[in-house]
C-alpha positions as CSV (number, residue, x, y, z in Angstrom):
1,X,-6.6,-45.3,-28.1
2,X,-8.7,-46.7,-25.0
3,X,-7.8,-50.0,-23.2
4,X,-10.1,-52.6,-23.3
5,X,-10.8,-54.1,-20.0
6,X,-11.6,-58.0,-19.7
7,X,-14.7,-59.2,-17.9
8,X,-12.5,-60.2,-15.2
9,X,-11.5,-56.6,-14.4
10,X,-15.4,-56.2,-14.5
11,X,-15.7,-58.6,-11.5
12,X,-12.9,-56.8,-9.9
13,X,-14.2,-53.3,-10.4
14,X,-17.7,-54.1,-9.0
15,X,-15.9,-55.8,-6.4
16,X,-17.3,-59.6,-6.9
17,X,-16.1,-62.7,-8.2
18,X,-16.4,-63.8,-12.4
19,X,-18.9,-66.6,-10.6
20,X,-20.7,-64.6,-8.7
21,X,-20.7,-62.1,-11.9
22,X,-22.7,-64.9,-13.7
23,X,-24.4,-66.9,-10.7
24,X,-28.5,-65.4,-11.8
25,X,-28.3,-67.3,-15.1
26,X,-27.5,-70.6,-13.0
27,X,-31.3,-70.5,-12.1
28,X,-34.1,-72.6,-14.0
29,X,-31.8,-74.6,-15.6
30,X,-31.7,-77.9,-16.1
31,X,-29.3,-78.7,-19.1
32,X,-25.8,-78.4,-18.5
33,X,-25.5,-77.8,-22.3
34,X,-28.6,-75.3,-22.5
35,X,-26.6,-73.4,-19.3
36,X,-23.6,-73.7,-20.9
37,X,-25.0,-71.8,-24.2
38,X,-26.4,-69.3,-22.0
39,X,-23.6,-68.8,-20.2
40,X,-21.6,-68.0,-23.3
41,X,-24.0,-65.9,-24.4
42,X,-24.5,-63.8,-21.2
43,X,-20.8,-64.2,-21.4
44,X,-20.4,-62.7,-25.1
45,X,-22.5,-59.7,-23.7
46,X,-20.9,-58.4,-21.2
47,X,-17.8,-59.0,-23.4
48,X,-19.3,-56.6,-26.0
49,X,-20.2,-54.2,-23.6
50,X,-17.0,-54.0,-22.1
51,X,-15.5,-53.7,-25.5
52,X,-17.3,-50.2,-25.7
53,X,-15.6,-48.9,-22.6
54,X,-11.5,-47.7,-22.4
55,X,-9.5,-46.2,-19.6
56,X,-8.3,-43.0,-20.0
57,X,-6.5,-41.3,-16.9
58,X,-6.2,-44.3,-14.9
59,X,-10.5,-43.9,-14.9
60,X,-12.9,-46.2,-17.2
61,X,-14.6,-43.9,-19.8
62,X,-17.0,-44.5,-22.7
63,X,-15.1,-44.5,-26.3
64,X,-15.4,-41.7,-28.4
65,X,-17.4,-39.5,-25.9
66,X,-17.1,-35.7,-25.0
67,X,-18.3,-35.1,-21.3
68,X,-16.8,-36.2,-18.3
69,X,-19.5,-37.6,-16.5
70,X,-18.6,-40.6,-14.4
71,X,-18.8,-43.8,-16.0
72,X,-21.6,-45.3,-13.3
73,X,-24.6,-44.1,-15.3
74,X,-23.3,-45.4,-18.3
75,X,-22.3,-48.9,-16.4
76,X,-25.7,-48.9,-15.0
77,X,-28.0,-48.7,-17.9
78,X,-25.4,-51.3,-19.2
79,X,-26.2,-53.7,-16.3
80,X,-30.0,-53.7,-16.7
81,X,-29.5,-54.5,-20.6
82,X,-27.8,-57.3,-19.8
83,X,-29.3,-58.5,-16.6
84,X,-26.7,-58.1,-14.5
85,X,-27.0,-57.0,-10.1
86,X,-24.5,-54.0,-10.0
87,X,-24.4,-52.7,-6.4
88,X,-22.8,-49.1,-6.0
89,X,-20.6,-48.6,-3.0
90,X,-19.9,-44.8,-3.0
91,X,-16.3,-44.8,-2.1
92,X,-16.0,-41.1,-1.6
93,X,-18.2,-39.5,0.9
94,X,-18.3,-35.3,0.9
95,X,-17.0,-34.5,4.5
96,X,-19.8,-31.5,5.5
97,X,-18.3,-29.5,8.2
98,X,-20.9,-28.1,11.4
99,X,-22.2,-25.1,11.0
100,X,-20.6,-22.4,13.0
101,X,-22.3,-20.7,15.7
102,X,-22.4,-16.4,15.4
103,X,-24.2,-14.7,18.3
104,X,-25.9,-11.6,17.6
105,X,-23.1,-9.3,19.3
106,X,-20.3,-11.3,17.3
107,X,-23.0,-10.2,14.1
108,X,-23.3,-6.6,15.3
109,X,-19.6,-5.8,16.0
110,X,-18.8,-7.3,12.4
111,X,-21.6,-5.1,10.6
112,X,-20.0,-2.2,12.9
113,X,-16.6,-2.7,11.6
114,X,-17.5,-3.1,7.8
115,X,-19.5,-0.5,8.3
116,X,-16.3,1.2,9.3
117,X,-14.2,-0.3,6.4
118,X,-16.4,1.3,4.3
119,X,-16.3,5.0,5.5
120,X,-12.3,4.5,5.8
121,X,-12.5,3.2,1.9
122,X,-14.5,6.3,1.0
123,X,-12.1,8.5,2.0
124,X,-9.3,7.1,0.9
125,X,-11.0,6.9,-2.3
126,X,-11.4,10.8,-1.9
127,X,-7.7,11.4,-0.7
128,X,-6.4,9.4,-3.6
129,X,-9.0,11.7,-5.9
130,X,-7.0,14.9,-4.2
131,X,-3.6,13.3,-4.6
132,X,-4.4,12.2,-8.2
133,X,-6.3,16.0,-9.4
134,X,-3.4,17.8,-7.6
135,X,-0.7,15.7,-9.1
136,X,-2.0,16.1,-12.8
137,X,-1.9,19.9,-12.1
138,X,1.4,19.8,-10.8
139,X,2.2,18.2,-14.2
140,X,0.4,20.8,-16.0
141,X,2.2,23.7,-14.5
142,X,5.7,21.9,-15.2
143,X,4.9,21.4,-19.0
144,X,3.3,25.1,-19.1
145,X,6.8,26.6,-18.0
146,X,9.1,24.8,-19.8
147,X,6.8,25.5,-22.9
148,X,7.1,29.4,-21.9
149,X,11.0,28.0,-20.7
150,X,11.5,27.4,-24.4
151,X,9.9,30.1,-25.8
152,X,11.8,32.5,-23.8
153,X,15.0,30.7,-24.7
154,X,14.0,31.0,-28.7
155,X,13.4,34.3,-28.2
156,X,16.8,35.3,-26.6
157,X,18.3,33.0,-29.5
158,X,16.2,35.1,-31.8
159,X,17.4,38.7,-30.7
160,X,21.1,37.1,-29.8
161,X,21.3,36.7,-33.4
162,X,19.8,40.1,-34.1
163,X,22.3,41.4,-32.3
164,X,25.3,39.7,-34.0
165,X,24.2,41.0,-37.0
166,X,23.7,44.7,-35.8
167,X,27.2,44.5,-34.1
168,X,28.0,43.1,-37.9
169,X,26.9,45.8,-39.5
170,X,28.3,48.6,-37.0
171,X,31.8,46.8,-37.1
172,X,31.7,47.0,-41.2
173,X,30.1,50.7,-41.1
174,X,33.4,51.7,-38.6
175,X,35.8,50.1,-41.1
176,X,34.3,52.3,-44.0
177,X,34.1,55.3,-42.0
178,X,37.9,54.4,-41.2
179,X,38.9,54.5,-44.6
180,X,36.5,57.4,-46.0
181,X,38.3,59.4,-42.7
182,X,42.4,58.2,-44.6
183,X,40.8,59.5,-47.8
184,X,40.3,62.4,-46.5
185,X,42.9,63.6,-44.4
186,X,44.8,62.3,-48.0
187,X,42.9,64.6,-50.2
188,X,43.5,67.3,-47.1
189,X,47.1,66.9,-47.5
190,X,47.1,67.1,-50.8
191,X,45.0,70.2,-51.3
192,X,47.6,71.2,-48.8
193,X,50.8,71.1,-50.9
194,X,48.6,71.8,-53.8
195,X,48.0,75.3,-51.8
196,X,51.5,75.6,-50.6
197,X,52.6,75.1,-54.2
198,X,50.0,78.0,-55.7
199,X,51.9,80.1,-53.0
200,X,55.0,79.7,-53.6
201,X,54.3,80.1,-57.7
202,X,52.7,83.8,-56.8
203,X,55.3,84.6,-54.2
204,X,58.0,83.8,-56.7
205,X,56.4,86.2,-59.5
């Protein structure tokens, strides 16, 4: 919520005194009771007015409103309802520094040297172009060998294990030739004695 602000902080604001705030309705009149009753009327405006307006940020503000315009507009339109003299004194002026002088030769020499800029830019846009083109196929070797890296090694793997199983099946084909070779030189010695024996039968008779 806003905080209301008195007529006195009016007068303070606008930089006057609550007399002076009031002093136009002292004209024409001739009553103290009839000035009186305008005076509390004038009095009860500016009270309702004021009632309207809250401080948000340490600034005056309009209640319940979305821009953040200044509140000046707003207090002006409010002074001419009410009849009120409401003289602005800016109290920020905008300090506008000189314009700087640039001869022509100061304007060439800095058209030369963007001029300059530029062409340097250009081709360091180029070299970074190279750099970039020569790096990605750099890359693109690397990941062609170690794709024919790993190919090569899943082939070795491949005929390694052909191997182990060739030397497998020579190593079990030597064992059976080792025993086919004591089967036979058992049936030779057998046929042997069988022959020694067939000799000694006929040799006897």
């Amino acid at each position: 919520m806003g905080k209301k602000i008195k007529p006195t902080d009016l007068s303070m604001t606008l930089g006057i005194s609550p007399e002076d705030l009031l002093s136009h309705y002292k004209k024409d009149r001739d009553a103290q009771g009839h000035k009186a009753r305008r005076m509390a009327g004038a009095e009860r405006k500016v009270t309702r007015a004021w009632e309207k307006v809250h401080v948000k940020d340490s600034k005056p503000k309009r209640k319940d409103t979305l821009s953040e315009e200044s509140y000046t507009p707003w207090i002006r339109e409010r002074v001419c309802l009410v009849k009120l003299p409401f003289i602005i004194d800016p109290a920020y002026i905008p300090d506008i520094p000189n314009p700087i002088t640039v001869t022509t030769e100061e304007v060439d020499r800095l058209k030369a040297t963007i001029s300059r800029m530029e062409q340097d830019k250009e081709i360091l846009e180029h070299s970074l172009y190279d750099a970039t083109y020569e790096k990605n196929q750099i890359s693109y070797n690397l990941e062609q060998k170690d794709r024919q890296l790993l190919e090569n090694m899943e082939e070795l793997w491949v005929e390694r294990s052909k191997r182990q199983k060739t030397l497998g099946g020579l190593f079990s084909a030597k064992v059976n030739f080792e025993n086919l070779n004591g089967k036979l030189k058992e049936a030779q010695a057998e046929g042997q004695r069988w022959k020694m024996a067939y000799e000694l039968a006929v040799w006897e008779q």
